[in-house]
TIFILO-481413 format. One record per residue (C-alpha): residue number from 1; residue in one letter; chain; x, y, z. Coordinates in nm, 4 decimals, padded with zeros to 6 digits. Example, Ala and Ser with C-alpha at 12.3 -4.5 7.8 and 13.67 -1.06 7.14 Angstrom:
TIFILO-481413
<rec><pos>1</pos><code>A</code><unit>A</unit><xx>01.2300</xx><yy>-00.4500</yy><zz>00.7800</zz></rec>
<rec><pos>2</pos><code>S</code><unit>A</unit><xx>01.3670</xx><yy>-00.1060</yy><zz>00.7140</zz></rec>
end
This chain:
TIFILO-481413
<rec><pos>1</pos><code>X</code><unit>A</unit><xx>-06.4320</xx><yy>09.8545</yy><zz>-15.1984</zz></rec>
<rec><pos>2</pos><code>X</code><unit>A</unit><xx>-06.2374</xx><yy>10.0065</yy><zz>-15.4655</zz></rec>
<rec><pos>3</pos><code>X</code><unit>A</unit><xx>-06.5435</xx><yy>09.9181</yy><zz>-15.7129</zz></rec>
<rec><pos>4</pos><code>X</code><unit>A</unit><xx>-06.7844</xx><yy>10.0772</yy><zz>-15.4895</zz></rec>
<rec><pos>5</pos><code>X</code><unit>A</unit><xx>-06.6041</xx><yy>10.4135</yy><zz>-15.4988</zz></rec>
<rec><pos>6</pos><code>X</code><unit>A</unit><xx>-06.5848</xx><yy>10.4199</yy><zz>-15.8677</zz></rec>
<rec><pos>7</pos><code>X</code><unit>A</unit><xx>-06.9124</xx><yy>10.4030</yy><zz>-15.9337</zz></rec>
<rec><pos>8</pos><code>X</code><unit>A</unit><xx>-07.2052</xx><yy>10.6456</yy><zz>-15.8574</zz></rec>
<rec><pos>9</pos><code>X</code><unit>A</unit><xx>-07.5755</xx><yy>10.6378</yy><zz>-15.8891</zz></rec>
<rec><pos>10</pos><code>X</code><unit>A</unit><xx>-07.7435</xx><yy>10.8883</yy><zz>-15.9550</zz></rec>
<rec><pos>11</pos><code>X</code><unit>A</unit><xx>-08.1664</xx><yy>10.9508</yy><zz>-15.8800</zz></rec>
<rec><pos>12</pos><code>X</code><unit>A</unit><xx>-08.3868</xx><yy>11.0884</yy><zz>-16.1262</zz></rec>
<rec><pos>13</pos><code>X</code><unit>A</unit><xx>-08.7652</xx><yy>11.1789</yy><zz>-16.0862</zz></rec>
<rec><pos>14</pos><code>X</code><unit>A</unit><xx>-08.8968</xx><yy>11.2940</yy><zz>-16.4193</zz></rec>
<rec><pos>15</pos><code>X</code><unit>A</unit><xx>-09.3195</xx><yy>11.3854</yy><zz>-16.4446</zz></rec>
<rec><pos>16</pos><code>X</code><unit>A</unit><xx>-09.4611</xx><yy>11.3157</yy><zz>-16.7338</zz></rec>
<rec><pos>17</pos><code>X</code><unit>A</unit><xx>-09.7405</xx><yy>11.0898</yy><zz>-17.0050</zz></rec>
<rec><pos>18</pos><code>X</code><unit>A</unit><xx>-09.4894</xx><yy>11.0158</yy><zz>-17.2593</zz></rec>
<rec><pos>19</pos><code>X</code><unit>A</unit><xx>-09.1095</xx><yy>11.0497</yy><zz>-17.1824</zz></rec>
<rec><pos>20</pos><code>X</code><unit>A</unit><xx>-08.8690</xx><yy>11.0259</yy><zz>-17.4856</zz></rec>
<rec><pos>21</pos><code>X</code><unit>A</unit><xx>-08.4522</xx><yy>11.0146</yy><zz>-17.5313</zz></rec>
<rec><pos>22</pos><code>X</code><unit>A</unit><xx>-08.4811</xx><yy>11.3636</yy><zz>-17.5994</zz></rec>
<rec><pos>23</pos><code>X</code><unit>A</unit><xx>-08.6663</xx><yy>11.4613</yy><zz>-17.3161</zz></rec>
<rec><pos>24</pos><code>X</code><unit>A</unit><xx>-08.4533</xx><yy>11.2710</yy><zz>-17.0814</zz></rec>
<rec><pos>25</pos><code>X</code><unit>A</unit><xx>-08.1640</xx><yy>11.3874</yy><zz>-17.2220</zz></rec>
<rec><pos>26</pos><code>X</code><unit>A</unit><xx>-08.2659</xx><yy>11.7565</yy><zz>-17.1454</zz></rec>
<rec><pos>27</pos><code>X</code><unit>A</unit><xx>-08.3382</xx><yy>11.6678</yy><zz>-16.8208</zz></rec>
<rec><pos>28</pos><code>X</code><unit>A</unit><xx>-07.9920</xx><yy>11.5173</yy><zz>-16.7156</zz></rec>
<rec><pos>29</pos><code>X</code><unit>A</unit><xx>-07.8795</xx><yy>11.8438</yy><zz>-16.8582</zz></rec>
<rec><pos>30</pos><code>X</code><unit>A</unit><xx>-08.0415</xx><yy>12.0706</yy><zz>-16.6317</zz></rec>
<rec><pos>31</pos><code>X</code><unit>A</unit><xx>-07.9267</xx><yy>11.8035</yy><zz>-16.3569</zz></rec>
<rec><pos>32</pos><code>X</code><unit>A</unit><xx>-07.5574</xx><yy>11.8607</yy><zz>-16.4894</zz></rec>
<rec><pos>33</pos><code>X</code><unit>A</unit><xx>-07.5443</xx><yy>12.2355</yy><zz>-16.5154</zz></rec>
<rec><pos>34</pos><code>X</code><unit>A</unit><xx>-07.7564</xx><yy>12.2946</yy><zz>-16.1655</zz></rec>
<rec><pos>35</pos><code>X</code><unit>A</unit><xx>-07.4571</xx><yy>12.0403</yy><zz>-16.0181</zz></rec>
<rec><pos>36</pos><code>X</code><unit>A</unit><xx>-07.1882</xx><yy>12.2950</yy><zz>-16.2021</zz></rec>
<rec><pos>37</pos><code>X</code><unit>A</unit><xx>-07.3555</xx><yy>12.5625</yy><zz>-16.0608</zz></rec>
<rec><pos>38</pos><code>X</code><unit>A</unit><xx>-07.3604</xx><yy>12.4269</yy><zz>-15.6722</zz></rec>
<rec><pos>39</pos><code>X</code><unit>A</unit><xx>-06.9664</xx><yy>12.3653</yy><zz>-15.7404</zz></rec>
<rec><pos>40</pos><code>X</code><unit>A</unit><xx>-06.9085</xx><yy>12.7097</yy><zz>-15.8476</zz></rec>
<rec><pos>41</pos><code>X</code><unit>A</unit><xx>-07.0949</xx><yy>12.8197</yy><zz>-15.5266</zz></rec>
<rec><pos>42</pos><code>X</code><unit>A</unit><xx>-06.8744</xx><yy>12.6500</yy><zz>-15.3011</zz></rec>
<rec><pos>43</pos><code>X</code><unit>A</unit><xx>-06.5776</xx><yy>12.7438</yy><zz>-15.4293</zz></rec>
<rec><pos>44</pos><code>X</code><unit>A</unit><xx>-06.6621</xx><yy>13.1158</yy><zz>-15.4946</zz></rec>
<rec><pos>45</pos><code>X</code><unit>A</unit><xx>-06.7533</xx><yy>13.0328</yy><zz>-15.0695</zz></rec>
<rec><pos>46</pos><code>X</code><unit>A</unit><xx>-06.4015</xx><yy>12.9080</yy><zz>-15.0405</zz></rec>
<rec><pos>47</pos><code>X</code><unit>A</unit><xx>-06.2242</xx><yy>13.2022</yy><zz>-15.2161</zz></rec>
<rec><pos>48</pos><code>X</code><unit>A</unit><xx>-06.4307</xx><yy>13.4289</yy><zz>-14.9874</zz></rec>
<rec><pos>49</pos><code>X</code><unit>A</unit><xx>-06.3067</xx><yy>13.2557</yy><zz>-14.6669</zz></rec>
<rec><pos>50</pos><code>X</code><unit>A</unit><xx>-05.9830</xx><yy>13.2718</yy><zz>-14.7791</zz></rec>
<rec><pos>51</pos><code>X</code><unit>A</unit><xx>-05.9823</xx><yy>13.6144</yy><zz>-14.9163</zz></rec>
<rec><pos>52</pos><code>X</code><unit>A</unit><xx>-06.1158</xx><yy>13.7007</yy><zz>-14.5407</zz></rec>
<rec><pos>53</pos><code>X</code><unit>A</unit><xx>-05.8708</xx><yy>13.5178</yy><zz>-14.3360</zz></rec>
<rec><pos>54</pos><code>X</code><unit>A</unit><xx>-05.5786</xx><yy>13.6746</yy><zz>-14.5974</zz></rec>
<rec><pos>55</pos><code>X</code><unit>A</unit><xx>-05.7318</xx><yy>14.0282</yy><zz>-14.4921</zz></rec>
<rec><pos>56</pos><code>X</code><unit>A</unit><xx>-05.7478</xx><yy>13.9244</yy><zz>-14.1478</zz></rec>
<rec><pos>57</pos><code>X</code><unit>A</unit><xx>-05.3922</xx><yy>13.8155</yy><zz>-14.0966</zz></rec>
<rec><pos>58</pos><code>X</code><unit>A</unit><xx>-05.2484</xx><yy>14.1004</yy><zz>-14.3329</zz></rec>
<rec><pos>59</pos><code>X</code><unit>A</unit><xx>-05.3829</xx><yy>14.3443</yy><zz>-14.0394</zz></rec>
<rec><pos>60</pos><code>X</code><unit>A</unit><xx>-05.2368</xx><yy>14.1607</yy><zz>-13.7754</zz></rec>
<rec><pos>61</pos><code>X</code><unit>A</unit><xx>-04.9168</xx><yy>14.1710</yy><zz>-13.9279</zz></rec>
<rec><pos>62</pos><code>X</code><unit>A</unit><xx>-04.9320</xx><yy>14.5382</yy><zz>-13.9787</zz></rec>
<rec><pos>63</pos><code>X</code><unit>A</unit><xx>-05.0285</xx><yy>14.5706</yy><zz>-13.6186</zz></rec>
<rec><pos>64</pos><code>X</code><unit>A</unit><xx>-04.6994</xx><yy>14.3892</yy><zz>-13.5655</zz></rec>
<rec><pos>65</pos><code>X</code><unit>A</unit><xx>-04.5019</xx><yy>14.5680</yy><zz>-13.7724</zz></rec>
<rec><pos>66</pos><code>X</code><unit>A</unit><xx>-04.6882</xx><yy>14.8769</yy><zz>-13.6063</zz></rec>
<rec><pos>67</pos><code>X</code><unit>A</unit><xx>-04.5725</xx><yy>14.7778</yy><zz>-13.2492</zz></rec>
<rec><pos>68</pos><code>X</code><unit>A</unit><xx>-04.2743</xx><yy>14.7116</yy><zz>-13.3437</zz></rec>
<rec><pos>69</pos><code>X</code><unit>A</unit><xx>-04.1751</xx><yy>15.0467</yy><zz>-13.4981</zz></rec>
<rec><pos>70</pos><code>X</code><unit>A</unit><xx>-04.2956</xx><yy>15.2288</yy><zz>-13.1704</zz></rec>
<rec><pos>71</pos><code>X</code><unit>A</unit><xx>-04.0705</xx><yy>15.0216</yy><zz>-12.9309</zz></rec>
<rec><pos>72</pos><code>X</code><unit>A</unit><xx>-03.7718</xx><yy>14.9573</yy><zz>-13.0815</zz></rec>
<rec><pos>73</pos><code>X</code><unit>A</unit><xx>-03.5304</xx><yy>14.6454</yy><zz>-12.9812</zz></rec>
<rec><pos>74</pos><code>X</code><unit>A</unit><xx>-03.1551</xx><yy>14.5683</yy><zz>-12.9006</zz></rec>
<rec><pos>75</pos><code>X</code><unit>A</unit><xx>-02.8873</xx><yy>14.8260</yy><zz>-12.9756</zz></rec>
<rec><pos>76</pos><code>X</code><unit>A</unit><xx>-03.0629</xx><yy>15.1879</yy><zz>-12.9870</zz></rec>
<rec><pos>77</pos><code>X</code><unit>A</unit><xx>-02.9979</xx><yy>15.5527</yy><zz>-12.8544</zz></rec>
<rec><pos>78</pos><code>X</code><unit>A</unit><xx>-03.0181</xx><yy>15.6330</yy><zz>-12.4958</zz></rec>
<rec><pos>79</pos><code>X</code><unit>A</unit><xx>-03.3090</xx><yy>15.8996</yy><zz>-12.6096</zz></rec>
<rec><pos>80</pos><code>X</code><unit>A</unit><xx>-03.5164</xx><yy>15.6040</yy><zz>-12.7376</zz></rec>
<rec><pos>81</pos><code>X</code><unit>A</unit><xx>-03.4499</xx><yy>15.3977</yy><zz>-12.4534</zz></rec>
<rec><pos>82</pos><code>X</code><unit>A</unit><xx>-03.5448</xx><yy>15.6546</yy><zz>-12.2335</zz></rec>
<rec><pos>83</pos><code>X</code><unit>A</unit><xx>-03.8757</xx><yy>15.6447</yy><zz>-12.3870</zz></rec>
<rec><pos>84</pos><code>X</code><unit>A</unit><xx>-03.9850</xx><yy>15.3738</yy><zz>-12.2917</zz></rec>
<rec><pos>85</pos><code>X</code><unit>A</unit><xx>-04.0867</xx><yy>15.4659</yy><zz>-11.9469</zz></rec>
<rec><pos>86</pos><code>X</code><unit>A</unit><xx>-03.8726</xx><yy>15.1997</yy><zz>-11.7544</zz></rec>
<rec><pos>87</pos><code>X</code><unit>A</unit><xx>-03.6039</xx><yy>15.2673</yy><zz>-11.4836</zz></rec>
<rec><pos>88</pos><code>X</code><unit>A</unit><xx>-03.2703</xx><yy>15.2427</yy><zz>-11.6299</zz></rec>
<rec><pos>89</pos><code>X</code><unit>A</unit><xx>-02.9572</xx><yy>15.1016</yy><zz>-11.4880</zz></rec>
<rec><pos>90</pos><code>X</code><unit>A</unit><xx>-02.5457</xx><yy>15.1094</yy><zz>-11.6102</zz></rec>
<rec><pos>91</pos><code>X</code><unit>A</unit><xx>-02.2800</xx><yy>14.8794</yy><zz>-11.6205</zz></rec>
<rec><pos>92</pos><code>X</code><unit>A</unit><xx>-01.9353</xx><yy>15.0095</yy><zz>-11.7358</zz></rec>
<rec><pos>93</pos><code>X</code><unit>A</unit><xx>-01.7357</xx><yy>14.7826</yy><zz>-11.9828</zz></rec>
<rec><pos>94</pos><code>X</code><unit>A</unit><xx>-01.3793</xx><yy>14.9000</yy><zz>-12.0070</zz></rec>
<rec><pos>95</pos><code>X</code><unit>A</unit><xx>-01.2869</xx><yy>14.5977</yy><zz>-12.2787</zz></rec>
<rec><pos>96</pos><code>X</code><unit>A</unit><xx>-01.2110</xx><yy>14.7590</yy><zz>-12.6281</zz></rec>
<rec><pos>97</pos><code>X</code><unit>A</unit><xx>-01.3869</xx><yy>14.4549</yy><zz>-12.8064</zz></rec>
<rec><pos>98</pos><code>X</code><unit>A</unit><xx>-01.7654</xx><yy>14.6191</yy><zz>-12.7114</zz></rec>
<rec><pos>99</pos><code>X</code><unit>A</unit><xx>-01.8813</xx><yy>14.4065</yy><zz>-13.0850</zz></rec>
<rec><pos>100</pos><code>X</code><unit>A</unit><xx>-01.8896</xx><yy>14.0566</yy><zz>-12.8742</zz></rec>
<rec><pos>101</pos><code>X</code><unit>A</unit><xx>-02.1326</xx><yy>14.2112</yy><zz>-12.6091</zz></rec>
<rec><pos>102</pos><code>X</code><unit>A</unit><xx>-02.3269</xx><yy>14.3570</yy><zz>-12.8888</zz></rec>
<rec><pos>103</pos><code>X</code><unit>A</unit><xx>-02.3886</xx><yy>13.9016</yy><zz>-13.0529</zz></rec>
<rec><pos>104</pos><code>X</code><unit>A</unit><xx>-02.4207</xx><yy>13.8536</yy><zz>-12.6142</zz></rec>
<rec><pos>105</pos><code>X</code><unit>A</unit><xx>-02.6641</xx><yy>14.1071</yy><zz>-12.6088</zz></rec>
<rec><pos>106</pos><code>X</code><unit>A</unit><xx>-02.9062</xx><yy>14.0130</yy><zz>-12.9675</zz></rec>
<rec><pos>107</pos><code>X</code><unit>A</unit><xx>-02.9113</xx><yy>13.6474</yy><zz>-12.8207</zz></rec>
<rec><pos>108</pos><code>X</code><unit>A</unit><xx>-03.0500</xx><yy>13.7715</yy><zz>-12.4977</zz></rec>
<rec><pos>109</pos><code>X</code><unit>A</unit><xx>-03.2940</xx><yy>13.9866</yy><zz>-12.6224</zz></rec>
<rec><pos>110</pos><code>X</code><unit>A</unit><xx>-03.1604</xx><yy>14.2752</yy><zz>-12.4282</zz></rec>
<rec><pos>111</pos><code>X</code><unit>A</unit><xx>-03.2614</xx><yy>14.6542</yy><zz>-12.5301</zz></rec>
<rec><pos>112</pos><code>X</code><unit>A</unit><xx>-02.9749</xx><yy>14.8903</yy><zz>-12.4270</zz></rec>
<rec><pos>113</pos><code>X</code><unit>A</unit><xx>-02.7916</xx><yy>15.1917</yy><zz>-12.5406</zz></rec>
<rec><pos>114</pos><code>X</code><unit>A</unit><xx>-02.3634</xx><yy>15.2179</yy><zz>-12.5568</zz></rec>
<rec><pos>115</pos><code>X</code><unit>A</unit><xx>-02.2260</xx><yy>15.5876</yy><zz>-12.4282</zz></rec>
<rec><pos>116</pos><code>X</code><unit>A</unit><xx>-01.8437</xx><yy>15.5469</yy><zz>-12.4947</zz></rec>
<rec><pos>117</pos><code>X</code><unit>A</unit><xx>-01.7018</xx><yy>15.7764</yy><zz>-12.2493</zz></rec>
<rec><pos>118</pos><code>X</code><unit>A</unit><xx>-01.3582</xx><yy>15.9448</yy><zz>-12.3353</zz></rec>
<rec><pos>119</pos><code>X</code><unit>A</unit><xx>-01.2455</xx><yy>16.1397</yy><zz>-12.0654</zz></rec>
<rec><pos>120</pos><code>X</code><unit>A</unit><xx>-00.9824</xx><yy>15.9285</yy><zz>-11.9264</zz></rec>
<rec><pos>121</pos><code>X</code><unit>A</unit><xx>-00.6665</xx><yy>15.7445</yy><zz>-12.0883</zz></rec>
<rec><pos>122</pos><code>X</code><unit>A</unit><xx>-00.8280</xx><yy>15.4427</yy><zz>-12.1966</zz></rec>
<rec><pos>123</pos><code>X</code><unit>A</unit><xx>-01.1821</xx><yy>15.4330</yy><zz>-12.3185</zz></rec>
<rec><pos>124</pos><code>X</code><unit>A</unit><xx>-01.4906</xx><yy>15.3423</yy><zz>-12.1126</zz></rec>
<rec><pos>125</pos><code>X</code><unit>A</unit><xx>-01.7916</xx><yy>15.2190</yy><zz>-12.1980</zz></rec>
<rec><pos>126</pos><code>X</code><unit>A</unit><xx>-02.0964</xx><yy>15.2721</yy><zz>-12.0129</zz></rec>
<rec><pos>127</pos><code>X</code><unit>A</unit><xx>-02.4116</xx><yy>15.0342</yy><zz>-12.1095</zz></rec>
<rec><pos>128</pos><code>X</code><unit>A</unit><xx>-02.7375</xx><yy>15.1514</yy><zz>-12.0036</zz></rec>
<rec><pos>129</pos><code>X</code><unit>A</unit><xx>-03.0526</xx><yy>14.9108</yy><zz>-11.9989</zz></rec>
<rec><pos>130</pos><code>X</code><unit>A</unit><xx>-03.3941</xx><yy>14.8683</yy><zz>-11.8761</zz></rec>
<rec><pos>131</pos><code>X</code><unit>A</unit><xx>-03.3616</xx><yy>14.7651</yy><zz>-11.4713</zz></rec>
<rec><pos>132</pos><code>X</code><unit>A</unit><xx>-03.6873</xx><yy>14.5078</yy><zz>-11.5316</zz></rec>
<rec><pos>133</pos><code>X</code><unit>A</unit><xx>-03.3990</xx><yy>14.3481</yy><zz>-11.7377</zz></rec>
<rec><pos>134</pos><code>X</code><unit>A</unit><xx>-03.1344</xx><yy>14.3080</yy><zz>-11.4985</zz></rec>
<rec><pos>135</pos><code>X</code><unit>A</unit><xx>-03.1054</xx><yy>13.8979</yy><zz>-11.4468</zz></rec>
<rec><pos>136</pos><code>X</code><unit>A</unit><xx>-03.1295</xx><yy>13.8884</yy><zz>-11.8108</zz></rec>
<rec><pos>137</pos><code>X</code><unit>A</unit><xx>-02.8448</xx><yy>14.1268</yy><zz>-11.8513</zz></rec>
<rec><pos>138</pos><code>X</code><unit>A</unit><xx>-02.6418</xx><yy>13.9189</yy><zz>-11.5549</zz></rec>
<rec><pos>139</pos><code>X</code><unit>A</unit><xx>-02.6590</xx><yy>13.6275</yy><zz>-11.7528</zz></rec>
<rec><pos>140</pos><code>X</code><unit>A</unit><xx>-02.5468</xx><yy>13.8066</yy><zz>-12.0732</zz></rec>
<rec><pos>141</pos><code>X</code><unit>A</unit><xx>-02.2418</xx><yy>13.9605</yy><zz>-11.8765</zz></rec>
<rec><pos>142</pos><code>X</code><unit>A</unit><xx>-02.1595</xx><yy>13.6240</yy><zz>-11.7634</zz></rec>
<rec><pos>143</pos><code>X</code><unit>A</unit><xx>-02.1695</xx><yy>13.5155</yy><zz>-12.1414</zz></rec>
<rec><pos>144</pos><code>X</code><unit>A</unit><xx>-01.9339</xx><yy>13.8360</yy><zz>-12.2604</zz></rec>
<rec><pos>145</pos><code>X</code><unit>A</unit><xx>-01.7058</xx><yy>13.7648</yy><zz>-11.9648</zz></rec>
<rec><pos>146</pos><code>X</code><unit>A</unit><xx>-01.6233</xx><yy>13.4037</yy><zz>-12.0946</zz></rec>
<rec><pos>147</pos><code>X</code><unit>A</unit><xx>-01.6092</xx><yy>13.5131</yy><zz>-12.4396</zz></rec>
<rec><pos>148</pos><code>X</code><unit>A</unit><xx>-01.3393</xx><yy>13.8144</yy><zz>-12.3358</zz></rec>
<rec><pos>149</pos><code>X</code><unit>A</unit><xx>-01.1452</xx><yy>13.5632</yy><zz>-12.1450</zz></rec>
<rec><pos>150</pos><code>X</code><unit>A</unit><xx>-01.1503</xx><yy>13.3153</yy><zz>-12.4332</zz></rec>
<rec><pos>151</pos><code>X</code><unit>A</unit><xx>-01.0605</xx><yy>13.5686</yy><zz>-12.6920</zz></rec>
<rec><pos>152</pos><code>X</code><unit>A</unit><xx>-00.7432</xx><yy>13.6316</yy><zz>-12.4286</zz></rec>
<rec><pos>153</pos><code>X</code><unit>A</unit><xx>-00.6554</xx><yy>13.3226</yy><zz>-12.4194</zz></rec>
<rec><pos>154</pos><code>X</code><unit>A</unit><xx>-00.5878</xx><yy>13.2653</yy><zz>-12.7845</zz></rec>
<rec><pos>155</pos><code>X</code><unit>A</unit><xx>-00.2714</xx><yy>13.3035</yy><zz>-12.8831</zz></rec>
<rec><pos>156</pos><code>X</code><unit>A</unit><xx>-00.2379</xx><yy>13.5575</yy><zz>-13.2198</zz></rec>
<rec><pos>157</pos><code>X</code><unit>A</unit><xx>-00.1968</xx><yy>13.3879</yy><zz>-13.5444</zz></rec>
<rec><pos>158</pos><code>X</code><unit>A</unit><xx>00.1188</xx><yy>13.6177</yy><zz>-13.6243</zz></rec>
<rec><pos>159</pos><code>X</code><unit>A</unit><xx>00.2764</xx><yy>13.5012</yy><zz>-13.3228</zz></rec>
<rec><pos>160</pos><code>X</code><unit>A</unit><xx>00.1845</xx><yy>13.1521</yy><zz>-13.4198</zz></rec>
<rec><pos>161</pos><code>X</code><unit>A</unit><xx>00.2991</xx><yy>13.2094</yy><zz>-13.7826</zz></rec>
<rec><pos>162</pos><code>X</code><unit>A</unit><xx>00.6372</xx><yy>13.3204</yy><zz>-13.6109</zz></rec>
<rec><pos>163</pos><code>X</code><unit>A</unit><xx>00.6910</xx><yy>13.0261</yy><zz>-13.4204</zz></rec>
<rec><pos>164</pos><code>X</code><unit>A</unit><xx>00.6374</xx><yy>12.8048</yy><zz>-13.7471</zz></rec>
<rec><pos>165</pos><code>X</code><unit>A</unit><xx>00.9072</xx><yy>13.0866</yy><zz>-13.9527</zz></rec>
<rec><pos>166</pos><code>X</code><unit>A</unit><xx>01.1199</xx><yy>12.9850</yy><zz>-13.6793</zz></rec>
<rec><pos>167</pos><code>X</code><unit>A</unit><xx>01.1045</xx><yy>12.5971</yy><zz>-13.6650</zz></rec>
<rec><pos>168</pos><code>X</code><unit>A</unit><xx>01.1080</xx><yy>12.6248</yy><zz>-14.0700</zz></rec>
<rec><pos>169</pos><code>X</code><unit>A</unit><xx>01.4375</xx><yy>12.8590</yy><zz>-14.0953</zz></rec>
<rec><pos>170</pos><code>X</code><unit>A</unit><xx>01.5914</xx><yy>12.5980</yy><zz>-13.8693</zz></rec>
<rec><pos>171</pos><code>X</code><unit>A</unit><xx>01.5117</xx><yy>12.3280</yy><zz>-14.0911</zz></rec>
<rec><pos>172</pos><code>X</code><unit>A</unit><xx>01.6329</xx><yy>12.5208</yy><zz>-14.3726</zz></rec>
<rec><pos>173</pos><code>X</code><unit>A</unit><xx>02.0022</xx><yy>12.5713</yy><zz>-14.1892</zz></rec>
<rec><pos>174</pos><code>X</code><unit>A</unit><xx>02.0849</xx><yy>12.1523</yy><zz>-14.1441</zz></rec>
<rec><pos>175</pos><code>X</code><unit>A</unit><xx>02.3269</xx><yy>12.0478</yy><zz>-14.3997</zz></rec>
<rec><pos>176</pos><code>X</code><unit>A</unit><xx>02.1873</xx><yy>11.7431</yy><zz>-14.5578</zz></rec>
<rec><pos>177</pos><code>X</code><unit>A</unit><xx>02.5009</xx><yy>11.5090</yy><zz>-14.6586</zz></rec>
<rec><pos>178</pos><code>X</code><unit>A</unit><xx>02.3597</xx><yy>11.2135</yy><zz>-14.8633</zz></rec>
<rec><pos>179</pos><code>X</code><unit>A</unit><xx>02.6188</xx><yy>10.9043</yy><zz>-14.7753</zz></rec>
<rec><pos>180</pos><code>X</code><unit>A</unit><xx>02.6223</xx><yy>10.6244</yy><zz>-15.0477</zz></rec>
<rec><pos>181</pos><code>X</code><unit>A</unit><xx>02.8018</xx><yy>10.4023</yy><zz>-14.7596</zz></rec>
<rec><pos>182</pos><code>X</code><unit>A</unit><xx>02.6121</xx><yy>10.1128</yy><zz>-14.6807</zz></rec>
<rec><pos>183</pos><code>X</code><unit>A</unit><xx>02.8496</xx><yy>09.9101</yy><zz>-14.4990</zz></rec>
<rec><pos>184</pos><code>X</code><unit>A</unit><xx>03.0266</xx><yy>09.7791</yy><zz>-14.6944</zz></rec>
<rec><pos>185</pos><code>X</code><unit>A</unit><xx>03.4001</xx><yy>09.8069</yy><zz>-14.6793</zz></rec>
<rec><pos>186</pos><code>X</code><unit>A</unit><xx>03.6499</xx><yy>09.7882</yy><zz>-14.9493</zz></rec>
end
């Protein structure tokens, strides 16, 4: 098999009365530089597809890119949100730690806007989002809720440093008396 692909045969057909080593030698020639000349076609054909289909996807990105720019995503101002021609709807948040909802909120894919609202004691936070986007958002504020409580949960590192100060200073107090008495008895 291999033997077969190695070698090639190639055809021929020369006219003439009296054919010599030089004219046969022309002739393969000609043969050789028309078969450059069919390889140069294809791949100038090649580079044109490409070329085409680089063009072609180049404008699709920038169509993209385009869209993109004209709706924006995620965190934004309620102006911008407002211009994009849904219903909105509000949740308040009254946690100080808003920057967890903001990861909740990237993962789901959420676009919203944060009003902090200052007129009481502690601070509120009001989120406003599209109302298409409300189960999304439920399962986001399910997300936030067992991050908050998890964050809660966690005991401080200073007041787990202190604890360790504390065990270590008691340590520190014991008298250490080394005895040499083994047992014996004089």
């Amino acid at each position: 098999m291999q033997d077969e692909v190695n070698e090639k045969t190639v055809a021929l057909c020369i006219k003439g009365a009296h054919i010599s080593a030089d004219i046969l030698r022309a002739a393969m020639r000609k043969y050789l530089v028309a078969q450059e000349r069919i390889k140069d076609a294809k791949k100038q054909q090649k580079n044109q597809v490409k070329t085409a289909e680089k063009a072609e996807h180049a404008k699709q990105k920038a169509r993209r890119v385009e869209e993109n720019k004209r709706k924006p995503q995620g965190k934004q101002t309620l102006k911008k949100l407002m211009n994009h021609g849904a219903k909105l709807t509000n949740i308040e948040i009254t946690d100080k730690n808003v920057k967890s909802f903001d990861r909740v909120a990237r993962k789901y894919g959420i676009d919203y806007s944060l009003k902090k609202d200052n007129s009481a004691e502690n601070p509120r936070y009001m989120v406003f989002f599209k109302s298409k986007d409300v189960d999304v958002m439920t399962a986001a504020f399910k997300e936030y809720a067992g991050v908050a409580t998890k964050l809660q949960k966690k005991k401080s590192l200073v007041k787990k440093l202190k604890v360790v100060q504390k065990t270590m200073n008691k340590n520190r107090e014991r008298v250490r008396v080394n005895q040499k008495d083994r047992g014996q008895s004089l």
